[in-house]
Backbone as CSV, one residue per row, in Angstrom:
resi,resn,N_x,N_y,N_z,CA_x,CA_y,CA_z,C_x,C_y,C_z
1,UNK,15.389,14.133,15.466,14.485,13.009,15.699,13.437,13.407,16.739
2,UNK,12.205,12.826,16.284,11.230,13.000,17.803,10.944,12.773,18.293
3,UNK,10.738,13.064,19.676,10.408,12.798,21.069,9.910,11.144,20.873
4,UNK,10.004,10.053,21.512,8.693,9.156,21.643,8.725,9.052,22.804
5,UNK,7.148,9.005,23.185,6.835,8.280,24.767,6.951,6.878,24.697
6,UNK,7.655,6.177,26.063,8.336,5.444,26.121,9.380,4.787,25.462
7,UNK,10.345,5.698,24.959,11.799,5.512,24.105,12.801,4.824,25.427
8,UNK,12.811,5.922,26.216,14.020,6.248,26.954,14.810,5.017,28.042
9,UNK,13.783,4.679,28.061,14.397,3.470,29.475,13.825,2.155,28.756
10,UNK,12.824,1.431,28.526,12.324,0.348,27.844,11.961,-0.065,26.595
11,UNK,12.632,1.153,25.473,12.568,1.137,24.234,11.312,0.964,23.544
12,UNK,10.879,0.902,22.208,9.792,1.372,21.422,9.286,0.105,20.713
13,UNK,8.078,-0.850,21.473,7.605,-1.907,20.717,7.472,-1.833,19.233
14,UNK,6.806,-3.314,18.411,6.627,-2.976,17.263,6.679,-4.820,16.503
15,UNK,5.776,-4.402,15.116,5.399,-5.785,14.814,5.484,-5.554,13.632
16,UNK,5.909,-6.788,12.853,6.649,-7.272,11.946,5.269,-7.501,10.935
17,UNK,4.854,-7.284,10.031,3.940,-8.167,9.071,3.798,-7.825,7.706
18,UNK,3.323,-8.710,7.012,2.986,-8.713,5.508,2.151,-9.335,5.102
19,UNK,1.531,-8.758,3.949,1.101,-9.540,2.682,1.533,-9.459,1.488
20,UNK,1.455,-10.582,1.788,2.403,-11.429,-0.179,3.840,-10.873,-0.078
21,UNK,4.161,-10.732,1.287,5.622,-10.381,0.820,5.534,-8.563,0.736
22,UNK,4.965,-8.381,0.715,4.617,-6.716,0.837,4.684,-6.419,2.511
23,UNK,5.970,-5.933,2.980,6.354,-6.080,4.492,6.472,-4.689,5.342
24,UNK,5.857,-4.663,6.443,5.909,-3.909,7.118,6.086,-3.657,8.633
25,UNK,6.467,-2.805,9.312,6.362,-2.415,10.878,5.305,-1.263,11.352
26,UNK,4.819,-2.108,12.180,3.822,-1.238,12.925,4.132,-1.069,13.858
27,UNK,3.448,0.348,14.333,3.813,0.509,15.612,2.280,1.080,15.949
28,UNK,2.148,0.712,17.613,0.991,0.266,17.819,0.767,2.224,19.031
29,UNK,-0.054,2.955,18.775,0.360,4.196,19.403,-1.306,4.424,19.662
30,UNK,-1.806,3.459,20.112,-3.708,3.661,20.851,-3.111,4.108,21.889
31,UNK,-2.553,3.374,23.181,-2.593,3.299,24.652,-1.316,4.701,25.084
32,UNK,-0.131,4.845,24.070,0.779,5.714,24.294,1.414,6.475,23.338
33,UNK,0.996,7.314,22.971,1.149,8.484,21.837,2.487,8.643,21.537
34,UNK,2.925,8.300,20.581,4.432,8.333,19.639,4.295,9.689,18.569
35,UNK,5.354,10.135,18.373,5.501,11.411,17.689,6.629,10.432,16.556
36,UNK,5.745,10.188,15.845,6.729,9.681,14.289,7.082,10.511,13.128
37,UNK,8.160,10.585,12.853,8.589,11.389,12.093,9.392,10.767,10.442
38,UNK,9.704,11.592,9.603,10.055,10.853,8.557,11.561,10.233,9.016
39,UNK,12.783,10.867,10.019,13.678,10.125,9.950,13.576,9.082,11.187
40,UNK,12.461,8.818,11.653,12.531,7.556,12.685,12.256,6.556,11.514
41,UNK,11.061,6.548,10.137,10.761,6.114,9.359,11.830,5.419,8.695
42,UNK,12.851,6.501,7.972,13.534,5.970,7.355,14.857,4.939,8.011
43,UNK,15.054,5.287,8.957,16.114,4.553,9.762,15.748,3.145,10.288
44,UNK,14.095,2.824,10.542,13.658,1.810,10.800,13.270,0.960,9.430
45,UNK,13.248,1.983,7.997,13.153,0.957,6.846,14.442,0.305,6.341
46,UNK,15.988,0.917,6.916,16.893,0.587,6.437,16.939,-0.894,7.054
47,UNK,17.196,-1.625,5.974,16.931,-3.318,6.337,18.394,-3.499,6.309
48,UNK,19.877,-2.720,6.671,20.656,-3.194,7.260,21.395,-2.760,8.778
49,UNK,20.445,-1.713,8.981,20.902,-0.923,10.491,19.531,-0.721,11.280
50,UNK,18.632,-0.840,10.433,17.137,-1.151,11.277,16.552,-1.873,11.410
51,UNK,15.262,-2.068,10.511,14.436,-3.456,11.026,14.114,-3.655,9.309
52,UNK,13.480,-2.774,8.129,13.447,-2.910,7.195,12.011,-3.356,6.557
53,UNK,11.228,-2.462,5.765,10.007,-2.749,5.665,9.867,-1.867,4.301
54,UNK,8.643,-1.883,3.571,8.185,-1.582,2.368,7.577,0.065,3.004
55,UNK,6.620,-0.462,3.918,5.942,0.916,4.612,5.937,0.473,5.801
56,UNK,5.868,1.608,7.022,5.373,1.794,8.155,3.959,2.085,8.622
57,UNK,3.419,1.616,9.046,2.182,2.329,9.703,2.679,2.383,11.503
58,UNK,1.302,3.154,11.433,0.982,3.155,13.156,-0.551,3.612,13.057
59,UNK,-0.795,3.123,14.346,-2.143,2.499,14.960,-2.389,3.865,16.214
60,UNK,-3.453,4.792,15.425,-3.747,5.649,16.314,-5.202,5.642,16.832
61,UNK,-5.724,6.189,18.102,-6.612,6.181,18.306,-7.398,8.047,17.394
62,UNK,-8.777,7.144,15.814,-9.204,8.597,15.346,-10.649,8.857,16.570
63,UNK,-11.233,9.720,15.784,-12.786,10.325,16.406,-13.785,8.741,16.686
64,UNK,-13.953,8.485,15.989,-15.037,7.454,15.676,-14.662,5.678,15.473
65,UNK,-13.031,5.545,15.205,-12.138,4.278,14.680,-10.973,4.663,14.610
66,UNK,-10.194,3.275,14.631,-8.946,3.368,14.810,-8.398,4.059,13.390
67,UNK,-7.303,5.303,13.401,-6.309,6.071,12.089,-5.088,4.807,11.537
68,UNK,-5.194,4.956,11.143,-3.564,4.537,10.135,-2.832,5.697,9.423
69,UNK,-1.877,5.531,9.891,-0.865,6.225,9.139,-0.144,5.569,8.577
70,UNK,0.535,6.258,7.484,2.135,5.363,6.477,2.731,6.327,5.860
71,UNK,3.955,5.877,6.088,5.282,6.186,5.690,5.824,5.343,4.387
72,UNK,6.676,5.735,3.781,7.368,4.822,3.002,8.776,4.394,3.400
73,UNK,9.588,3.673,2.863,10.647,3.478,2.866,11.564,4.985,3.418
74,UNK,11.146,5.781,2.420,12.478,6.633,1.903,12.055,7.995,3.490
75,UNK,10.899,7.550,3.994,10.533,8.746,4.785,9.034,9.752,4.204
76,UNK,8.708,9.330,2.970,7.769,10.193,2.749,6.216,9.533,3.309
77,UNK,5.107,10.378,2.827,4.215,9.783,3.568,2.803,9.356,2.442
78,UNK,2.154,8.172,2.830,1.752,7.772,1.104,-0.045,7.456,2.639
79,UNK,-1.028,8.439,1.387,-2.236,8.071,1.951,-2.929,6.606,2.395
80,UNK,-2.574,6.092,1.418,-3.199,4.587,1.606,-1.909,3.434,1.490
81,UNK,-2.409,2.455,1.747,-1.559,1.632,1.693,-2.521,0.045,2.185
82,UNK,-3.078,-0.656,1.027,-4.052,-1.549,1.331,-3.445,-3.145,2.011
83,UNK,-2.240,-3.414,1.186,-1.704,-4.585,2.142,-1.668,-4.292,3.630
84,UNK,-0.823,-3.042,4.094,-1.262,-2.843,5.411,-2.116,-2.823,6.011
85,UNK,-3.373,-2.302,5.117,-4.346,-1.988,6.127,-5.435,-3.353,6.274
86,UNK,-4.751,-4.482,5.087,-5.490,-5.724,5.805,-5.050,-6.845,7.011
87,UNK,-3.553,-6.215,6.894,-2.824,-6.852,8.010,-2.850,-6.179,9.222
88,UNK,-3.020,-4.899,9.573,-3.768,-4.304,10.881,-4.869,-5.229,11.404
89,UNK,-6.018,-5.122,9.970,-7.613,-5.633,10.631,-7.324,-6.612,10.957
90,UNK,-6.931,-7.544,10.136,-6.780,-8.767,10.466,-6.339,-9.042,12.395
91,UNK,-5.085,-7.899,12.633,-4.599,-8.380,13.954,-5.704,-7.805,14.814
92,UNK,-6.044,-6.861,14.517,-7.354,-5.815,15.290,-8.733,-6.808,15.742
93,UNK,-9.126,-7.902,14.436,-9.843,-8.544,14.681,-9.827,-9.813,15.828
94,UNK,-8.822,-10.047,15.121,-8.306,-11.357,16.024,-8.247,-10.747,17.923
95,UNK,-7.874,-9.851,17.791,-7.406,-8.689,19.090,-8.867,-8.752,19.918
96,UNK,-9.910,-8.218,19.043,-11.028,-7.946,19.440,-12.294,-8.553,19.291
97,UNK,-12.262,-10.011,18.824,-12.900,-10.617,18.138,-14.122,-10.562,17.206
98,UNK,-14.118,-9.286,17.010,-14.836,-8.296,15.917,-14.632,-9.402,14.241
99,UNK,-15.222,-9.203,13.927,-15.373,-10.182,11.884,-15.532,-8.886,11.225
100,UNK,-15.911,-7.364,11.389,-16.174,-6.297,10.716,-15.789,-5.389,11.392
101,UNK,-14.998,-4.260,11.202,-14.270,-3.249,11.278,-14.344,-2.048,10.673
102,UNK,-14.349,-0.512,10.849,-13.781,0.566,9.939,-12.259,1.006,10.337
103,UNK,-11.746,1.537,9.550,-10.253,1.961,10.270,-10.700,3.721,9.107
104,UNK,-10.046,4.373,9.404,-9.596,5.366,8.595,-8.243,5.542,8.744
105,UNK,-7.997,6.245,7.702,-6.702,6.778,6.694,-7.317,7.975,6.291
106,UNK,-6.090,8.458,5.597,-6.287,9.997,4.769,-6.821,9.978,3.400
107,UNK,-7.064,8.457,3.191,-7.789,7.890,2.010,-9.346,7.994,2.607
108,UNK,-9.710,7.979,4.002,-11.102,7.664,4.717,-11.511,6.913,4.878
109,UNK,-12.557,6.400,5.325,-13.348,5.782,6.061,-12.848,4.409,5.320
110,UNK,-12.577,2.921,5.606,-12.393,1.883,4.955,-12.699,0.716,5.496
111,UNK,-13.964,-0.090,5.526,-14.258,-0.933,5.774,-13.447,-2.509,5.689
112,UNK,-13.288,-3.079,6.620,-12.469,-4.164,6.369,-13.363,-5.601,7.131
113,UNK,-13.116,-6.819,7.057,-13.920,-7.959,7.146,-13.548,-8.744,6.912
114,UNK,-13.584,-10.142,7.829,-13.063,-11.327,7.461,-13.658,-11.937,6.648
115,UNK,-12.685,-12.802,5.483,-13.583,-13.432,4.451,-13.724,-14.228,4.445
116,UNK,-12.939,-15.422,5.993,-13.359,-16.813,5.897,-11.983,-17.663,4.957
117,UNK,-11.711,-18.252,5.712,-10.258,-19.323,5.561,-9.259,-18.490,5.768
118,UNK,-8.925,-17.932,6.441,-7.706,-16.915,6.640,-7.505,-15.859,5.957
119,UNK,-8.557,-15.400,5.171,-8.741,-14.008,3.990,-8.918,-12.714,4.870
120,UNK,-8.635,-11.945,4.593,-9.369,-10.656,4.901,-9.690,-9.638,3.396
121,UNK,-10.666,-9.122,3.998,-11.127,-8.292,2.682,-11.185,-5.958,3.499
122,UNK,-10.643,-5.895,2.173,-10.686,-4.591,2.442,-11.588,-3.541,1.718
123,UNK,-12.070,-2.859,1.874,-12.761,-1.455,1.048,-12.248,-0.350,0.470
124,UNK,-11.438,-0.286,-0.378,-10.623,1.026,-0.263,-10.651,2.006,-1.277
125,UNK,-12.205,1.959,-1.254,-13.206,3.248,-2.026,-12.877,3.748,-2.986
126,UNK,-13.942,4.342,-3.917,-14.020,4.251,-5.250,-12.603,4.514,-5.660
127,UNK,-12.480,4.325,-7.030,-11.331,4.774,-7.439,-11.341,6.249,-8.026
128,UNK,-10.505,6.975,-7.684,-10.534,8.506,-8.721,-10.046,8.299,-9.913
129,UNK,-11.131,8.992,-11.199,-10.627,8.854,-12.382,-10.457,10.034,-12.908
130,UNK,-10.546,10.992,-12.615,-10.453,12.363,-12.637,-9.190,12.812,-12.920
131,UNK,-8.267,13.112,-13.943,-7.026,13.828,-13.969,-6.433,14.461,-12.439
132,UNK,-7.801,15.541,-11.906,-7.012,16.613,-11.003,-7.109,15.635,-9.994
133,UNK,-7.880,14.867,-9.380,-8.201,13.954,-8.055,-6.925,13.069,-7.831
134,UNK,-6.125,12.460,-8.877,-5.195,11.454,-9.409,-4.034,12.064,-8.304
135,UNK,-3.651,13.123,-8.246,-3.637,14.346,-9.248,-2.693,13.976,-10.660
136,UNK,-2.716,14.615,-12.136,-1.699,14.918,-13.000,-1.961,15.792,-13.188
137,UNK,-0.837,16.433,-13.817,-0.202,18.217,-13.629,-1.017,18.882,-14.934
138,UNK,-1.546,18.158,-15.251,-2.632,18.806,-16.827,-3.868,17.626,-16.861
139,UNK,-4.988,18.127,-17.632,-6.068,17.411,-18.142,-5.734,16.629,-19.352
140,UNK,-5.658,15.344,-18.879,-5.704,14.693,-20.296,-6.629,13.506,-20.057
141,UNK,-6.745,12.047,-20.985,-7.611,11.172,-20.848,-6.667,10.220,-19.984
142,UNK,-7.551,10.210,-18.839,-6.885,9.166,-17.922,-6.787,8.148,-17.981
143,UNK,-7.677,7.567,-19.322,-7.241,6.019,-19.968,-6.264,5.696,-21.153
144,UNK,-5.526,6.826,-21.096,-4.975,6.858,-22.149,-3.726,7.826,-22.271
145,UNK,-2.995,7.659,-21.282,-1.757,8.902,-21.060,-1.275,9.545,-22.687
146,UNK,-1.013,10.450,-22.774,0.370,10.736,-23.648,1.610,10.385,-23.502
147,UNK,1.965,8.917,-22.662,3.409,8.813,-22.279,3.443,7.596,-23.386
148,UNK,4.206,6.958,-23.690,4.755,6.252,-24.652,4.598,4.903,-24.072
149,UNK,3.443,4.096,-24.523,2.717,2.995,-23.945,1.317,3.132,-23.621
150,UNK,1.069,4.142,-23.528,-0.781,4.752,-23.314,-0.663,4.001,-22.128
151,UNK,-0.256,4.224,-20.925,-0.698,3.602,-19.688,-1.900,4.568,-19.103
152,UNK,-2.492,3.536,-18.250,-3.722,4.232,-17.451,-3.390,4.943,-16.117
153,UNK,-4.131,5.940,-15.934,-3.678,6.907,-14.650,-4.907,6.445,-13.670
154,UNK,-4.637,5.997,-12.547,-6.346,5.663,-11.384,-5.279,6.563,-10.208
155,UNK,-6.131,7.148,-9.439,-6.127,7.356,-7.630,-6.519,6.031,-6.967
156,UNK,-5.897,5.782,-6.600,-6.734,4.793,-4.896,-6.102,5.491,-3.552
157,UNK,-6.311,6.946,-3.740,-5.509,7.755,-2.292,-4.239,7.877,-2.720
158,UNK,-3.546,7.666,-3.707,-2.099,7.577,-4.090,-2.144,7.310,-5.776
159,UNK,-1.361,7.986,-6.133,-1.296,7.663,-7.577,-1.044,6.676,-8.580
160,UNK,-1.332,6.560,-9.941,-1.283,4.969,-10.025,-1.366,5.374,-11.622
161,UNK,0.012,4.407,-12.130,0.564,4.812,-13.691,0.538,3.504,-13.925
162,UNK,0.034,2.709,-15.085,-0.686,1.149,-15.077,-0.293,1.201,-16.494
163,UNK,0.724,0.441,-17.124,0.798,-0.156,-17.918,0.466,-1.700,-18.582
164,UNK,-0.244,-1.918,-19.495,-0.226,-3.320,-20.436,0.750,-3.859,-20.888
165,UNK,1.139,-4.522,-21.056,2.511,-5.331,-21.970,1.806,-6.846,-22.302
166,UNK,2.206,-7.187,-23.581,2.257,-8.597,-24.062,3.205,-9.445,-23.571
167,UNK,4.040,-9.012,-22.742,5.014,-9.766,-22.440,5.742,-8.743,-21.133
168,UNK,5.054,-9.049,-19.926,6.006,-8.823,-18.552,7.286,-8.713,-18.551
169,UNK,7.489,-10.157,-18.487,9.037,-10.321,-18.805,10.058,-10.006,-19.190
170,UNK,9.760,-9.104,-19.906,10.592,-8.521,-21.196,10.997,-6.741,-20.871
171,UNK,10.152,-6.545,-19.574,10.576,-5.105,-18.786,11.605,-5.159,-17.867
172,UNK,12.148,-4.166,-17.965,13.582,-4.270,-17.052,12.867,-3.432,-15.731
173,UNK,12.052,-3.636,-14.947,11.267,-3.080,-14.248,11.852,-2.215,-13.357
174,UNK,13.262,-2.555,-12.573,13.951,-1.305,-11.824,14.501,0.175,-12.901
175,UNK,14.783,-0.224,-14.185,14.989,1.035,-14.419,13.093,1.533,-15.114
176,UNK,12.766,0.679,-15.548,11.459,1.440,-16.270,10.173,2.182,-15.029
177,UNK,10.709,1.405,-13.510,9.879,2.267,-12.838,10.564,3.228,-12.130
178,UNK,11.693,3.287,-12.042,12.033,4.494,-11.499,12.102,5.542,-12.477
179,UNK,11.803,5.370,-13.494,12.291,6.531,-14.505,10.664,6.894,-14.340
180,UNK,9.288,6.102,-14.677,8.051,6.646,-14.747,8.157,7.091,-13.696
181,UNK,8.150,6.708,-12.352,7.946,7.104,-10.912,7.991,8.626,-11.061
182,UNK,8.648,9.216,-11.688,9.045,10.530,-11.702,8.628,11.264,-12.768
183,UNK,7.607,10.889,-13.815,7.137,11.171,-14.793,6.635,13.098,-14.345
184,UNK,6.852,13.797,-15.381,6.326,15.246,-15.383,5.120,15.256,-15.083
185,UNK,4.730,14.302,-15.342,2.872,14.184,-15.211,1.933,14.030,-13.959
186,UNK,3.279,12.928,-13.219,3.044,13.263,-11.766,3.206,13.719,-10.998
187,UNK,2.721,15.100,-10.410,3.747,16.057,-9.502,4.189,14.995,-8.201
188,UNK,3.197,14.338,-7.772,3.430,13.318,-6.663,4.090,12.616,-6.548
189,UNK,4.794,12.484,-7.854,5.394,10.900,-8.307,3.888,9.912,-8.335
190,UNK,4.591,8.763,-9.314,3.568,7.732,-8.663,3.920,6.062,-9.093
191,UNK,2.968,5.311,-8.118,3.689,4.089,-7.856,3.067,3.696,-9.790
192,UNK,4.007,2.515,-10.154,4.115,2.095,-11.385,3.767,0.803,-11.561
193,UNK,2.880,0.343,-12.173,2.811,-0.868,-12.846,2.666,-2.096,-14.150
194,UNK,3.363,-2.761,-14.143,3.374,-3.393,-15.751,2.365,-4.890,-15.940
195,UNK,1.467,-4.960,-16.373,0.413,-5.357,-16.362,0.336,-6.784,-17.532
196,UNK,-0.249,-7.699,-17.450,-0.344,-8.542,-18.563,-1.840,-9.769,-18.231
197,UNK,-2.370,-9.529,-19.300,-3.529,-10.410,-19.139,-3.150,-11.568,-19.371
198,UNK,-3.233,-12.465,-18.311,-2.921,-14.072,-18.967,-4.624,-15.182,-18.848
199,UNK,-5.155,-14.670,-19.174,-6.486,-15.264,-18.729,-7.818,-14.898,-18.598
200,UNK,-8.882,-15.237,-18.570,-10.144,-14.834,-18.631,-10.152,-13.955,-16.821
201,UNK,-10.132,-12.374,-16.457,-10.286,-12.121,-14.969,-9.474,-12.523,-14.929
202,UNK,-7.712,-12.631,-15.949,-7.010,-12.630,-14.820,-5.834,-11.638,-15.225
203,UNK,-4.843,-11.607,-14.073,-3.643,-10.308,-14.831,-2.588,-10.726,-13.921
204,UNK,-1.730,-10.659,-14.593,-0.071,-10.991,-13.852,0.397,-9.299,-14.002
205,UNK,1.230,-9.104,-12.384,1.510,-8.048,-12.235,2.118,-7.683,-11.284
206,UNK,3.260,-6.665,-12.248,4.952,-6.721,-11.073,4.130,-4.826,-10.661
207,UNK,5.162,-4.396,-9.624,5.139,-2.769,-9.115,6.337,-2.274,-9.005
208,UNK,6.280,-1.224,-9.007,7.278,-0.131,-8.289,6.379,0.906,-7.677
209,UNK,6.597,0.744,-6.362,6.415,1.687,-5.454,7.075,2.880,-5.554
210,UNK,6.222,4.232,-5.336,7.035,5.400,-5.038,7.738,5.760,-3.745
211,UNK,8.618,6.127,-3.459,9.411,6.056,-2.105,9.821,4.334,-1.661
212,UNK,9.661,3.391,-2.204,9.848,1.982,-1.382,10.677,1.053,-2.877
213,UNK,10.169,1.668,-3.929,11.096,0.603,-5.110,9.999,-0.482,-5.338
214,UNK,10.631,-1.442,-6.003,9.749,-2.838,-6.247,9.737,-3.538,-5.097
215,UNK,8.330,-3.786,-5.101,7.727,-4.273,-4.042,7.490,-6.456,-4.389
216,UNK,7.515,-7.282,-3.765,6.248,-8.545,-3.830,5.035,-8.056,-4.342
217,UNK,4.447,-6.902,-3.700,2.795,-6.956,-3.796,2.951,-5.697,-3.384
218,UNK,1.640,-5.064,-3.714,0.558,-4.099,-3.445,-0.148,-3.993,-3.377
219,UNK,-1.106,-3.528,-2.626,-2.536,-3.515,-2.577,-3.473,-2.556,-3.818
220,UNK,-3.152,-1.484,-2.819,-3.505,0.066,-3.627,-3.055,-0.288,-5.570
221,UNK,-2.036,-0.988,-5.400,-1.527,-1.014,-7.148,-2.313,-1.940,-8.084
222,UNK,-2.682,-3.148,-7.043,-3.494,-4.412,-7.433,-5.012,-3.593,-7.965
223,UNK,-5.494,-3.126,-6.476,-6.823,-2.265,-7.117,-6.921,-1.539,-8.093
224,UNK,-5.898,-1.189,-8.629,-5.445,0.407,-9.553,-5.607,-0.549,-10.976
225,UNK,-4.573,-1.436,-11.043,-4.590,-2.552,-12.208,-5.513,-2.983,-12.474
226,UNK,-6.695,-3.486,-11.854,-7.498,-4.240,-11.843,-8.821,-3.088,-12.645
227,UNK,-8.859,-2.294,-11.758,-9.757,-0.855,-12.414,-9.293,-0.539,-13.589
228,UNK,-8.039,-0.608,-14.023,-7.210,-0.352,-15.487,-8.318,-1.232,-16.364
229,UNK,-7.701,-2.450,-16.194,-7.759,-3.394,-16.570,-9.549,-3.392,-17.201
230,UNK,-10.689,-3.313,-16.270,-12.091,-3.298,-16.166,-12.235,-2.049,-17.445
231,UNK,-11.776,-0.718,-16.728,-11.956,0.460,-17.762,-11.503,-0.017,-19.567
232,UNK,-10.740,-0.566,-19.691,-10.095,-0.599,-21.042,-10.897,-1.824,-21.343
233,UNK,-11.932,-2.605,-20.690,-12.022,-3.815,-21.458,-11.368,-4.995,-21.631
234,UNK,-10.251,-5.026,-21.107,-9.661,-6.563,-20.920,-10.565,-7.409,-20.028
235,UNK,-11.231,-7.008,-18.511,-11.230,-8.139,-17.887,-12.694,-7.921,-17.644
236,UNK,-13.389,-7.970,-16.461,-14.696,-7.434,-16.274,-14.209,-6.761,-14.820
237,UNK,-15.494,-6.515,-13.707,-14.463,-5.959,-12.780,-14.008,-6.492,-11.728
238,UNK,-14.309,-7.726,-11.660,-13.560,-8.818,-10.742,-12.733,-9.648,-11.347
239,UNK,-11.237,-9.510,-10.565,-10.378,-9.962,-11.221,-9.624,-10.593,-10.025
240,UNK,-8.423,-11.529,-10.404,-7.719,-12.166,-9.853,-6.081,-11.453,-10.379
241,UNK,-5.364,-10.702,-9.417,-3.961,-10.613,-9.731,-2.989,-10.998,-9.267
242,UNK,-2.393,-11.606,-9.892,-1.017,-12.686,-9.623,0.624,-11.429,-9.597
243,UNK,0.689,-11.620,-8.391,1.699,-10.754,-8.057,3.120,-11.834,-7.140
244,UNK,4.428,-10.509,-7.763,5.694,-12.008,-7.269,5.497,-12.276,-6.038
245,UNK,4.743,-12.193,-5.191,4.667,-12.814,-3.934,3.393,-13.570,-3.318
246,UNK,2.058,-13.732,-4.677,1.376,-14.273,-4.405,-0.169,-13.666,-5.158
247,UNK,-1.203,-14.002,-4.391,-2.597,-13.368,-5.593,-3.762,-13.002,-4.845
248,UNK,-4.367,-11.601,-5.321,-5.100,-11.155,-4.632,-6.590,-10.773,-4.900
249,UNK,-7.430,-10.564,-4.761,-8.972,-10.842,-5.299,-9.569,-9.987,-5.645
250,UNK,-9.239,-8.659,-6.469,-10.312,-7.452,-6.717,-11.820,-7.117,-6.970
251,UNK,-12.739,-6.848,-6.360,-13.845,-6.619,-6.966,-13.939,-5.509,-6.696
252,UNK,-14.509,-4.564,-8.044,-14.629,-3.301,-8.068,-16.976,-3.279,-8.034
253,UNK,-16.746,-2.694,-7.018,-18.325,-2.880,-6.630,-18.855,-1.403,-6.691
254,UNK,-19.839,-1.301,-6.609,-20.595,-0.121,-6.318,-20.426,0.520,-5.563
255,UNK,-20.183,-0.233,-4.377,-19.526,0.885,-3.268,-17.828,0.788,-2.878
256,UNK,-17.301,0.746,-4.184,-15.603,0.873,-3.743,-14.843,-0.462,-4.674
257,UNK,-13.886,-0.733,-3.810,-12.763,-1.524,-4.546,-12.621,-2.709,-3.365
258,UNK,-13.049,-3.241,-3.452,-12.532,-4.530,-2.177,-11.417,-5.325,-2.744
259,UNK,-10.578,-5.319,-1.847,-9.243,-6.560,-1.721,-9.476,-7.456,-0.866
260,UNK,-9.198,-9.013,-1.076,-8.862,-9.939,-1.058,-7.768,-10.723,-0.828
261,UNK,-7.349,-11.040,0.284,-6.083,-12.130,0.292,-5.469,-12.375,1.505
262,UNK,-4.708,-12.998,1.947,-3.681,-13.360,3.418,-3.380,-12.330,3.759
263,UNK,-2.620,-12.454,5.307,-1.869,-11.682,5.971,-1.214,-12.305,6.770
264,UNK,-0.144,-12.044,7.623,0.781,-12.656,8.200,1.365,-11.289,9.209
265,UNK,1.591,-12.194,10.499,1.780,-11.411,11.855,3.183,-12.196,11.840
266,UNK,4.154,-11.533,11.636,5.612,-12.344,11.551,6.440,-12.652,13.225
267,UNK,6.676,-11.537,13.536,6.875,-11.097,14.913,6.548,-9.851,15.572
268,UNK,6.873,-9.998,17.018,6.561,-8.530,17.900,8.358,-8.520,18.225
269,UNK,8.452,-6.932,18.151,10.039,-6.959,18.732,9.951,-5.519,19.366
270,UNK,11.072,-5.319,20.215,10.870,-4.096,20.807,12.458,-3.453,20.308
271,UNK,12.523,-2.098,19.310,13.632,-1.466,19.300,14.393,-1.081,21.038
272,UNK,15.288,-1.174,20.949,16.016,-0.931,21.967,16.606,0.344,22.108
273,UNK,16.430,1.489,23.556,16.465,2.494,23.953,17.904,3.118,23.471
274,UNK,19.020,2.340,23.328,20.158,2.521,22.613,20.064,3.012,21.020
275,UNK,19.349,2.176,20.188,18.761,2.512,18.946,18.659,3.050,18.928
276,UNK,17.077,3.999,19.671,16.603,5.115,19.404,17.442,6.178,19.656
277,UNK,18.320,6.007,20.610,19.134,7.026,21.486,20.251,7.677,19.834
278,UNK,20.188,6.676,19.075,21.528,7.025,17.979,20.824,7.360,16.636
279,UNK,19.738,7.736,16.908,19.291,8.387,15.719,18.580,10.077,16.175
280,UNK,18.886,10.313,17.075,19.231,11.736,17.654,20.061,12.669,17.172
């Protein structure tokens, strides 16, 4: 396990939040530099001996704006992650009374902004449609896999396997996404989704996360669907997706992918120096 500044005697703050049920811990590392590692990650996602979350971030000070980092569940480390990164701004704003923000990620530069009634909106740049950018392990048509369902392949910083169905319901979604999750196609793995148009701009839509399982919500997956969705002609490129924990606002614009929707600051808690001490 590694080092953290201020572990040892007063234990390691940290805040609770989500959107749509898409839940996470942050840890806040501007003022005092934390060395996070994948098994502090995973021990703090176990939701019966830790604290328990979808992803982790932390809040670093970059060159020019505040970094985000994320973790997943399992310990691995996933570029983007858009529910989080509207529940940061959101606290960042409120923090600083700023209405407009950049943060970067390993996704880059990402504009974020309040949208007025408790919304925040995010930027989380173009989508890659490119086979190698995605990445998949060969060139094929990225609207149109060779896997059995023709699902769509998008990047949003993380990979993204987007299936249609006439009927949601009717997927047994823990085994059908862990089995794609791991598809040959994705050396990365990648997060999974089953898709259904119920409406003019609109789409009902469950996930499986890679490293975290089925999620409430996603951000990155919502944008991914939604770009599916635009590319093939179902919707146009603003869409509304209804996800099990609630609905989020895509517009795919000229300059990127903006998200749409709540956030929630649940609690602040501080792990205790004992904790940390037993994952050594």
């Amino acid at each position: 396990m590694a080092a953290m500044c201020r572990s040892d005697h007063i234990g390691l703050p940290f805040m609770k939040m989500h959107g749509l049920g898409n839940d996470f811990v942050v840890l806040d590392a501007r003022a005092h530099a934390l060395d996070v590692d994948a098994a502090l990650a995973r021990a703090l996602g176990d939701r019966h001996r830790g604290v328990g979350f979808d992803q982790l971030a932390v809040i670093s000070n970059g060159a020019d704006a505040l970094h985000l980092t994320f973790f997943n569940a399992d310990g691995s480390r996933a570029a983007a992650c858009g529910n989080a990164t509207r529940c940061i701004a959101r606290h960042v704003m409120e923090e600083t009374g700023q209405t407009e923000l950049s943060l970067t990620t390993e996704r880059g530069v990402l504009m974020a902004k309040d949208a007025g009634d408790g919304l925040t909106s995010v930027n989380m740049g173009q989508p890659q449609l490119n086979w190698a950018e995605i990445p998949l392990a060969q060139a094929v048509d990225t609207l149109s896999l060779p896997i059995e369902g023709a699902p769509v392949a998008t990047g949003m910083g993380n990979p993204h396997c987007t299936f249609f169905v006439d009927d949601i319901d009717s997927i047994d979604l823990p085994t059908f996404g862990a089995t794609h999750e791991k598809h040959p196609l994705y050396p990365e793995r990648t997060n999974v989704q089953i898709a259904q148009i119920t409406g003019a701009d609109r789409i009902r839509m469950r996930v499986w996360e890679r490293g975290a399982g089925i999620t409430l919500a996603s951000g990155s997956s919502s944008c991914a669907t939604a770009v599916a969705a635009a590319r093939r002609g179902l919707t146009g490129r603003a869409a509304q997706v209804d996800l099990d924990g609630g609905t989020l606002f895509i517009d795919w614009r000229d300059d990127g992918v903006w998200m749409t929707g709540p956030t929630a600051h649940v609690f602040s808690g501080t792990l205790t120096p004992a904790f940390l001490a037993s994952l050594t």
